[in-house]
C-alpha atoms as a printed R data frame, in Angstrom:
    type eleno elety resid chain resno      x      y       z
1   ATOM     1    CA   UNK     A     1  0.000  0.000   0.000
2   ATOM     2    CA   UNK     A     2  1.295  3.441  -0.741
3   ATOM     3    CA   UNK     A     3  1.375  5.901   1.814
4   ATOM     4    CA   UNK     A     4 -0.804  8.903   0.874
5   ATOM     5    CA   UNK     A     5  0.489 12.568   1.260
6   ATOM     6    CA   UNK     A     6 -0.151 15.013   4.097
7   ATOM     7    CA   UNK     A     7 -0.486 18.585   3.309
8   ATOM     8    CA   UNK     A     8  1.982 20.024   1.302
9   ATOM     9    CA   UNK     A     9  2.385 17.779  -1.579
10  ATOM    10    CA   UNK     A    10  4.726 16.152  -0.717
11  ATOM    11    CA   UNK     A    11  5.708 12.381   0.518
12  ATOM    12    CA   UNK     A    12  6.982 14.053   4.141
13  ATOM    13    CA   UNK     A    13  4.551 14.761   6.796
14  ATOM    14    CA   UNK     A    14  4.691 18.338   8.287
15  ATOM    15    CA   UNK     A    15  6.093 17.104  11.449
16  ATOM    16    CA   UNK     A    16  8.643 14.759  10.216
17  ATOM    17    CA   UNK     A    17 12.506 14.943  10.877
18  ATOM    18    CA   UNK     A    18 13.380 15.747   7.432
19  ATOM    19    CA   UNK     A    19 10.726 18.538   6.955
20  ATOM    20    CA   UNK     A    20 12.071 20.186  10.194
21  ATOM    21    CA   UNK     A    21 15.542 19.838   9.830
22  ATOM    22    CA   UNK     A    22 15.145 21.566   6.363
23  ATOM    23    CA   UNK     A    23 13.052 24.524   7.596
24  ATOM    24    CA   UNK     A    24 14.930 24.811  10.547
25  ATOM    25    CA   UNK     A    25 18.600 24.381   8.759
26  ATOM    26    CA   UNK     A    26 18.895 21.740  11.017
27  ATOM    27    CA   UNK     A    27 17.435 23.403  13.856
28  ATOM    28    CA   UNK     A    28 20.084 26.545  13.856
29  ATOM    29    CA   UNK     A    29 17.442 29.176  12.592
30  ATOM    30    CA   UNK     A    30 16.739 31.647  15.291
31  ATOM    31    CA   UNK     A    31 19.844 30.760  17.332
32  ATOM    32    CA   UNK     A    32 22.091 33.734  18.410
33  ATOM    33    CA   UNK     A    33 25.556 33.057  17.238
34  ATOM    34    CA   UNK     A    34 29.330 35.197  16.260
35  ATOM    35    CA   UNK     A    35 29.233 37.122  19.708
36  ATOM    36    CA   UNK     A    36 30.910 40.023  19.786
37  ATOM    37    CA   UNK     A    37 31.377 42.160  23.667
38  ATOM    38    CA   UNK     A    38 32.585 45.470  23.941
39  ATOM    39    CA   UNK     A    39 35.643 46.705  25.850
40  ATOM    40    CA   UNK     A    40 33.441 47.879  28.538
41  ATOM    41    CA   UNK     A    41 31.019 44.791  28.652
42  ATOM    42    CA   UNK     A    42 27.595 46.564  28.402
43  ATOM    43    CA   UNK     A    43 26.795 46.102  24.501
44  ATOM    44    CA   UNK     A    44 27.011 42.744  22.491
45  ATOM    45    CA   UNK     A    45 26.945 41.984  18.970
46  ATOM    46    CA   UNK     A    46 25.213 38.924  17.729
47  ATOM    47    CA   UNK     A    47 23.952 37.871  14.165
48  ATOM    48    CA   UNK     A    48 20.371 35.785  14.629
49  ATOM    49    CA   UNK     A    49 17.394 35.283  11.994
50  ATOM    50    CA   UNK     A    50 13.632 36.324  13.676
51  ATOM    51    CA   UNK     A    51 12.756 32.910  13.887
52  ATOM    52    CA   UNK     A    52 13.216 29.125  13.465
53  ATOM    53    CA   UNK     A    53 12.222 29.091  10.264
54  ATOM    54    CA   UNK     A    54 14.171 32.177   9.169
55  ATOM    55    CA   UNK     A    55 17.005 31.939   7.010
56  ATOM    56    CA   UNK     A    56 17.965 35.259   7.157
57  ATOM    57    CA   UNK     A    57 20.528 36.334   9.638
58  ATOM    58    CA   UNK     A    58 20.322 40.077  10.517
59  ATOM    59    CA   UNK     A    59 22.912 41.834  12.453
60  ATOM    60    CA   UNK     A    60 21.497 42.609  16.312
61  ATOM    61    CA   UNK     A    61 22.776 44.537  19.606
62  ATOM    62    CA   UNK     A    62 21.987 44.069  22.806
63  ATOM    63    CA   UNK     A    63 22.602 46.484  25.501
64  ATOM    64    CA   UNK     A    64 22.324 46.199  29.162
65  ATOM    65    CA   UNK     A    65 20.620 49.107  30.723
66  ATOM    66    CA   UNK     A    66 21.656 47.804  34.219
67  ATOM    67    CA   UNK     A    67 19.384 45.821  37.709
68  ATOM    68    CA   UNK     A    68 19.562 42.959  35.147
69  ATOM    69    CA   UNK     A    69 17.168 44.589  32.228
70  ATOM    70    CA   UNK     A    70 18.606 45.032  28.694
71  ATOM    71    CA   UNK     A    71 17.469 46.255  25.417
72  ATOM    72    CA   UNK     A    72 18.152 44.974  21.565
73  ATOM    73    CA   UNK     A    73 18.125 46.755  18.480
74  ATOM    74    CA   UNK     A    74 18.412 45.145  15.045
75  ATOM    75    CA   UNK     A    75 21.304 47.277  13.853
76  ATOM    76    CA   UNK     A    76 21.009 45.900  10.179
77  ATOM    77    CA   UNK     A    77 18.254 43.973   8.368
78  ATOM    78    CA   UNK     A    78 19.127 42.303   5.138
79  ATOM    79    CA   UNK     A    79 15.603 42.532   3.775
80  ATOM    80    CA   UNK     A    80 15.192 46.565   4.370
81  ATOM    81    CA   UNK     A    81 18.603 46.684   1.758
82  ATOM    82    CA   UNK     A    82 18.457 44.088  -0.461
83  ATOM    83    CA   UNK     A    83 15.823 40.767  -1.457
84  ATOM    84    CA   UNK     A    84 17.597 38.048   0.005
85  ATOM    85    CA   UNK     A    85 16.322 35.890  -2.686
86  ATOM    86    CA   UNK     A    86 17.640 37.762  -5.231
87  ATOM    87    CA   UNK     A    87 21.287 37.730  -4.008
88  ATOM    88    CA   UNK     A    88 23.679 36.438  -6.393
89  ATOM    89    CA   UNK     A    89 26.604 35.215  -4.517
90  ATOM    90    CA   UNK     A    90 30.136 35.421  -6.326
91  ATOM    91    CA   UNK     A    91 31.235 32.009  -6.598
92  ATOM    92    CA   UNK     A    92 34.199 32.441  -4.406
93  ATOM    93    CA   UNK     A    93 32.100 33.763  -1.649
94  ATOM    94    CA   UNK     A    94 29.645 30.950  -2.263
95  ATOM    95    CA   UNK     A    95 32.824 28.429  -1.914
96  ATOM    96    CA   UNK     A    96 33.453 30.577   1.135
97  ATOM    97    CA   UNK     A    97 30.773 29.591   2.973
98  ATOM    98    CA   UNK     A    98 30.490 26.332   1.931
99  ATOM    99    CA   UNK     A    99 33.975 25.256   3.449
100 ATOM   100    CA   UNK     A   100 31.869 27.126   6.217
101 ATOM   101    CA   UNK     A   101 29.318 25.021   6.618
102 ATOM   102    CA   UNK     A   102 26.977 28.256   6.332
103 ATOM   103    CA   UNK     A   103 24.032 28.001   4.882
104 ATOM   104    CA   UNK     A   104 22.659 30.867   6.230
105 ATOM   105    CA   UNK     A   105 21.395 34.010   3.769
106 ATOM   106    CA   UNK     A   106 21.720 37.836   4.437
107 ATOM   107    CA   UNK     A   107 24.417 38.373   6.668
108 ATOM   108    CA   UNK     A   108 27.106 35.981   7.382
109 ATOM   109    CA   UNK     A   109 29.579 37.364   9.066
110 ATOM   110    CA   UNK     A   110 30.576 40.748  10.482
111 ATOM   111    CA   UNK     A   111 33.574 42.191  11.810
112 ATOM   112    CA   UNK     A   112 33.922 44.967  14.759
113 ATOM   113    CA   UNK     A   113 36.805 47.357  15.190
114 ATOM   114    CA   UNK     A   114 38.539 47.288  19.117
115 ATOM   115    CA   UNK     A   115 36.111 49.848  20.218
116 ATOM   116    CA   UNK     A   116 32.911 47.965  18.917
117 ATOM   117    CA   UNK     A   117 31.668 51.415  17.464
118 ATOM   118    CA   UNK     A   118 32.704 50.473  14.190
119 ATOM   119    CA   UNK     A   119 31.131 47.413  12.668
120 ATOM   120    CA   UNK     A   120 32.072 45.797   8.487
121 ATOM   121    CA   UNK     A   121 29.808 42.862   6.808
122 ATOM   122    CA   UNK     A   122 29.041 41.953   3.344
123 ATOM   123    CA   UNK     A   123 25.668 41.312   2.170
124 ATOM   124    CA   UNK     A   124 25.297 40.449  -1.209
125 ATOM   125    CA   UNK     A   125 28.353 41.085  -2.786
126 ATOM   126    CA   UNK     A   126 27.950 44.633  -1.216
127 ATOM   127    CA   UNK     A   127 30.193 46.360   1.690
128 ATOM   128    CA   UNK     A   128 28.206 47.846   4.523
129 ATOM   129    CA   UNK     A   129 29.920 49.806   7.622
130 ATOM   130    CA   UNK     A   130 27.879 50.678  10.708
131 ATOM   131    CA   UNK     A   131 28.552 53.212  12.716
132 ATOM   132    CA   UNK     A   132 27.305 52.494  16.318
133 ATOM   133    CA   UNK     A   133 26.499 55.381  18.227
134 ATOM   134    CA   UNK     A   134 23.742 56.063  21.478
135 ATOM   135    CA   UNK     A   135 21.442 57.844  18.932
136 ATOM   136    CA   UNK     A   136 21.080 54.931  16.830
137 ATOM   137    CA   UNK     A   137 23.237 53.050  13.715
138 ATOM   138    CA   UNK     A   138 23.660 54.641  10.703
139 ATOM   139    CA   UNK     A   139 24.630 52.217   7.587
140 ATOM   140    CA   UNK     A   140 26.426 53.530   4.910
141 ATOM   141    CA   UNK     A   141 26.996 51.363   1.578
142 ATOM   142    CA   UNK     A   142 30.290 51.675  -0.026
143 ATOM   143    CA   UNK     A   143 30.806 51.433  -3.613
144 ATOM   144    CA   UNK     A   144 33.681 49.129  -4.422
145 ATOM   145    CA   UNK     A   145 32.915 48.050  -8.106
146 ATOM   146    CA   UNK     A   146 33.295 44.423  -7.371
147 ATOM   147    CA   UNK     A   147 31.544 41.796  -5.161
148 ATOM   148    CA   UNK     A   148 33.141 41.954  -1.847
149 ATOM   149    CA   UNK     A   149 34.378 38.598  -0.051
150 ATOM   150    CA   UNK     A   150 35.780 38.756   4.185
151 ATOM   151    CA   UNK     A   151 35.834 42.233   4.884
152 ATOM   152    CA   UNK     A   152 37.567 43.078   7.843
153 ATOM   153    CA   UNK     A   153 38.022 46.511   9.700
154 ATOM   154    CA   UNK     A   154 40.992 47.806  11.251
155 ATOM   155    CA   UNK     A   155 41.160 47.615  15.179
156 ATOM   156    CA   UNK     A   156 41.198 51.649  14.876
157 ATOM   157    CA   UNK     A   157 38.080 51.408  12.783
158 ATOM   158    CA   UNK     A   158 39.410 53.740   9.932
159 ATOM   159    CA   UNK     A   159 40.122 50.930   7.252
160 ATOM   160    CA   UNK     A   160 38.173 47.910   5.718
161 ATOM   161    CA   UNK     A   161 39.996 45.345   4.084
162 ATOM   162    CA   UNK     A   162 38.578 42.881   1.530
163 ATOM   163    CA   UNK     A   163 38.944 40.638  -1.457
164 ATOM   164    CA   UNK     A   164 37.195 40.908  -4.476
165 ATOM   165    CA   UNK     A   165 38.152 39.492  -7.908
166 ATOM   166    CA   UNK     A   166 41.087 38.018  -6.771
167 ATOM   167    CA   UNK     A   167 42.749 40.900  -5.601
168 ATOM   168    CA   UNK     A   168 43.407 42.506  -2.025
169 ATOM   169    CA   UNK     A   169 41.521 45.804  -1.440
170 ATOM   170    CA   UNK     A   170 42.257 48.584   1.292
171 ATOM   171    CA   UNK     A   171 39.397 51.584   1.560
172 ATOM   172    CA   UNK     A   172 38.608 54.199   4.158
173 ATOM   173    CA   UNK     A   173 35.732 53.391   6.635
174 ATOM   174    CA   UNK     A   174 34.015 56.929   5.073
175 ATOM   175    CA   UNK     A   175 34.352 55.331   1.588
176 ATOM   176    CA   UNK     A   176 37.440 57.321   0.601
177 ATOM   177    CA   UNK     A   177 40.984 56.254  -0.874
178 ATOM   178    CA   UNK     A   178 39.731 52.880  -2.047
179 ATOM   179    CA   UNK     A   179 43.277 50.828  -3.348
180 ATOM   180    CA   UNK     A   180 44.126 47.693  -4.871
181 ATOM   181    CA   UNK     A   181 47.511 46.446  -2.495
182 ATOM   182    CA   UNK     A   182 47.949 43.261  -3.905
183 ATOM   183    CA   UNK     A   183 46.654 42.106  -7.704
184 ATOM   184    CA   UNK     A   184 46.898 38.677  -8.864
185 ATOM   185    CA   UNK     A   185 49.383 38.123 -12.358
186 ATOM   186    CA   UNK     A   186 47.314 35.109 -13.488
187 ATOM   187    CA   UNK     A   187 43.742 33.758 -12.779
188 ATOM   188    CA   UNK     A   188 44.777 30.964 -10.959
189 ATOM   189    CA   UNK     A   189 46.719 33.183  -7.838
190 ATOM   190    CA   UNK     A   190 44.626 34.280  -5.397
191 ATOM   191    CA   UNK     A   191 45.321 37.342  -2.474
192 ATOM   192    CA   UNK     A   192 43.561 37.563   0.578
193 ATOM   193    CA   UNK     A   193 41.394 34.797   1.071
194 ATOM   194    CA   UNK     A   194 42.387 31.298   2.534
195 ATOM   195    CA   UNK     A   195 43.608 28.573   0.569
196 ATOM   196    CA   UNK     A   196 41.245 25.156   0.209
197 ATOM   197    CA   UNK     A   197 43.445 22.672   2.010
198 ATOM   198    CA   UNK     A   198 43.206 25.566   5.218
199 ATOM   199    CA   UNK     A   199 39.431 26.194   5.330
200 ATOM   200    CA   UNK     A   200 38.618 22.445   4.483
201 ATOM   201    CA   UNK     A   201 41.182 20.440   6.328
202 ATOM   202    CA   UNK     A   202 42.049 23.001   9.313
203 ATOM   203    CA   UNK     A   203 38.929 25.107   9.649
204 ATOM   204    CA   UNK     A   204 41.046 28.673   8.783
205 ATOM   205    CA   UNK     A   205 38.293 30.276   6.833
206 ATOM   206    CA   UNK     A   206 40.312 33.909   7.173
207 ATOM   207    CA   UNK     A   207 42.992 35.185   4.704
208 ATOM   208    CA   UNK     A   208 43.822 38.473   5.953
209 ATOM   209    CA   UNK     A   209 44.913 39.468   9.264
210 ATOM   210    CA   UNK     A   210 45.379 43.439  10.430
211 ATOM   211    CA   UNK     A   211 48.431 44.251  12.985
212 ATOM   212    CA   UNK     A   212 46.926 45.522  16.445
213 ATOM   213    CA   UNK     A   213 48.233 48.741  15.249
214 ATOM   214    CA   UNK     A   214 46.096 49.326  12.006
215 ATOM   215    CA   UNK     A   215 49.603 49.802  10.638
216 ATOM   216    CA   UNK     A   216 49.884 46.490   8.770
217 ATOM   217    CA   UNK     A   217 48.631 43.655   7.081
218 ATOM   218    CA   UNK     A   218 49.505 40.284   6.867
219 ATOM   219    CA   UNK     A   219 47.996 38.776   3.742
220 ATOM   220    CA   UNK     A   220 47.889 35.025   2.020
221 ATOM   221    CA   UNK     A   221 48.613 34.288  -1.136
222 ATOM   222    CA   UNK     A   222 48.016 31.332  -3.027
223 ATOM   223    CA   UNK     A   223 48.833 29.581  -6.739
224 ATOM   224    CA   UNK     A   224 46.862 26.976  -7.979
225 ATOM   225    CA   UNK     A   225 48.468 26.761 -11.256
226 ATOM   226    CA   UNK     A   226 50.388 23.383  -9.582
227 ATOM   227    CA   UNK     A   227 47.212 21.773  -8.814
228 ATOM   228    CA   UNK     A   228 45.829 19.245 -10.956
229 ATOM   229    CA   UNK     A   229 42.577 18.965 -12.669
230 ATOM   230    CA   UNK     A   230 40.443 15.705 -12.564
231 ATOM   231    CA   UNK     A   231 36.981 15.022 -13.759
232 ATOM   232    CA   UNK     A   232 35.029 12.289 -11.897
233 ATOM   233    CA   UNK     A   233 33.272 11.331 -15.478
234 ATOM   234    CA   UNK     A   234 35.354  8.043 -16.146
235 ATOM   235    CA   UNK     A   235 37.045  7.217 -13.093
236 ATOM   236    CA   UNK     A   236 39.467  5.034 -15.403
237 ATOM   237    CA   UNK     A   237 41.190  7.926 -16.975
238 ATOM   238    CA   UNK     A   238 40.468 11.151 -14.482
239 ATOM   239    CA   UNK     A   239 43.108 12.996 -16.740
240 ATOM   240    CA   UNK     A   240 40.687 13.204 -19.758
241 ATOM   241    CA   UNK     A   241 37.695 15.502 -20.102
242 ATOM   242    CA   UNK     A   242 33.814 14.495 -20.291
């Protein structure tokens, strides 16, 4: 006898495992997570989707007020800048996130300057910096002519550094004096970003590091122009194309 459907047209009942862990990205949606505190232990950083069905991570704050009572403040929602389901991820960024395990949309990952009053993140192949103040966050959407991958701010909070097209960017937190500090001489070299065998095998996901002193950067660079390319197609003969 063949099992019938339930609701939702599908083979899957509404309250199975596999239903669930699929709405729920295995039951991560809604779950604060990348906590960030500041020097003086009174605000915290978080990114979180608005419920467990909610793939979409916005950027929150949470401040206590003191006698144990706090307040949040979602400092930036994805869906009041761009459609989520219209992002087109670059493919490296994509690759990113898979070595990541994140399967989250909107944003990802953020980075805070030492003070916490300066905050970086990427959403859809855009760069955003916050400016956290007590009258509120102001977001300001900096125009970099490429899809940006890892920003990170300086511990000053005056620079953002990022990758996009292969090449290592430096621009001013106001948008100013964008540069290109390191460009790659062939499509298969790569600045900035870290190599496969270090995200996959060692779970370094980061490519760029800034000296405590916003006066340097230590940057990776990789070549795949040594690595081999094999096809899966005829597993007899890997070395010749489908």
């Amino acid at each position: 006898m063949t099992p019938q459907p339930t609701e939702g047209n599908d083979s899957y009942p509404r309250d199975s495992y596999p239903r669930r862990a699929a709405l729920t990205r295995h039951f991560r949606s809604g779950t604060p997570r990348l906590f960030t505190l500041s020097p003086d232990g009174k605000r915290f950083l978080f990114l979180r989707s608005s419920s467990g069905t909610d793939s979409v991570d916005s950027l929150v704050q949470l401040t206590l007020t003191g006698d144990g009572e706090s307040t949040e403040e979602i400092v930036v929602d994805p869906r009041n800048l761009l459609d989520p389901t219209t992002m087109d991820l670059d493919p490296a960024e994509r690759s990113r996130r898979e070595r990541m395990r994140e399967t989250s949309t909107g944003i990802a990952s953020y980075d805070a300057d030492a003070a916490m009053k300066v905050v970086c993140a990427s959403l859809g192949g855009e760069l955003l910096v916050v400016s956290l103040d007590t009258g509120g966050a102001s977001i300001q959407q900096l125009d970099t002519g490429g899809a940006v991958i890892d920003p990170r701010i300086s511990p000053s909070g005056e620079y953002v550094a990022y990758v996009a097209s292969r090449s290592f960017h430096v621009v001013n937190a106001d948008g100013t004096g964008g540069r290109i500090l390191c460009s790659p001489e062939a499509d298969t070299q790569t600045f900035g970003m870290a190599d496969f065998i270090a995200a996959e095998e060692l779970s370094r996901s980061r490519g760029h590091w800034w000296a405590p002193d916003s006066s340097a950067l230590i940057v990776e660079q990789f070549d795949e122009s040594a690595v081999s390319q094999w096809w899966i197609s005829d597993p007899s003969s890997p070395d010749q194309a489908p």
